[in-house]
N, C-alpha and C positions, 0 to 999 in steps of 0.2 A: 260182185254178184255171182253167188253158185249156179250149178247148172241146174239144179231144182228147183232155185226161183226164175230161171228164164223159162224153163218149161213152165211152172205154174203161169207166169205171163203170158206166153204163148196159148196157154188154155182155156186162161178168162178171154183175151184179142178175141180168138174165134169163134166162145160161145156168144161174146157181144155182138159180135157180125151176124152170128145165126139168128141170133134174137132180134136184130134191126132188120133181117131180111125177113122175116115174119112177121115182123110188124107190118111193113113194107104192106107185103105182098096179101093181108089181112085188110088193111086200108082201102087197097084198087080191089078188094072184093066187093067192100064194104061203099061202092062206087060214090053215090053221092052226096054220102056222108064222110066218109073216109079222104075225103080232099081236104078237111080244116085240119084232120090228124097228121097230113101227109106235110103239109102247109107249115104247121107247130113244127113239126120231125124237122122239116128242112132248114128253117128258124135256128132251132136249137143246133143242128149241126155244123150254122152258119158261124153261130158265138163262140161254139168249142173252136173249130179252125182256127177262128179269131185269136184266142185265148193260146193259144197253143203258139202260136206263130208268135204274138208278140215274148211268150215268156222265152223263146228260142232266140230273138232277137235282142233281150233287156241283158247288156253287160254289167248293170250295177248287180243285178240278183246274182250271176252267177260270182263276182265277187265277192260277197256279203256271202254266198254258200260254200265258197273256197278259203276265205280269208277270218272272218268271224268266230271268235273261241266257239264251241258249244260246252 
């Protein structure tokens, strides 16, 4: 990985944070309707965790991604 695709990564990370804190912060405007957005938001953030954590913890994938011709 060059240093131009960790900057480009570094670029999208932040504008996604800017973007979910907008979201955010548009939602608790949006007070008593903006609790099922906040609700979904928290939902979804819950399965990414999820998803993340187990693919960090599954040793067959990272063998099949080390070991496997392409």
């Amino acid at each position: 990985m060059d240093k131009f695709e960790k900057i480009g990564y570094v670029l999208l990370g932040l504008i996604a944070v800017l973007y979910l804190v907008a979201l955010v912060i548009g939602m608790v405007a949006a007070f008593p309707f903006g609790i099922i957005g906040l609700i979904v938001l928290t939902g979804i953030g819950v399965l990414f965790i999820k998803v993340v954590k187990d693919r960090l913890n599954n040793k067959e994938d990272d063998y099949y991604s080390k070991n496997v011709d392409k």
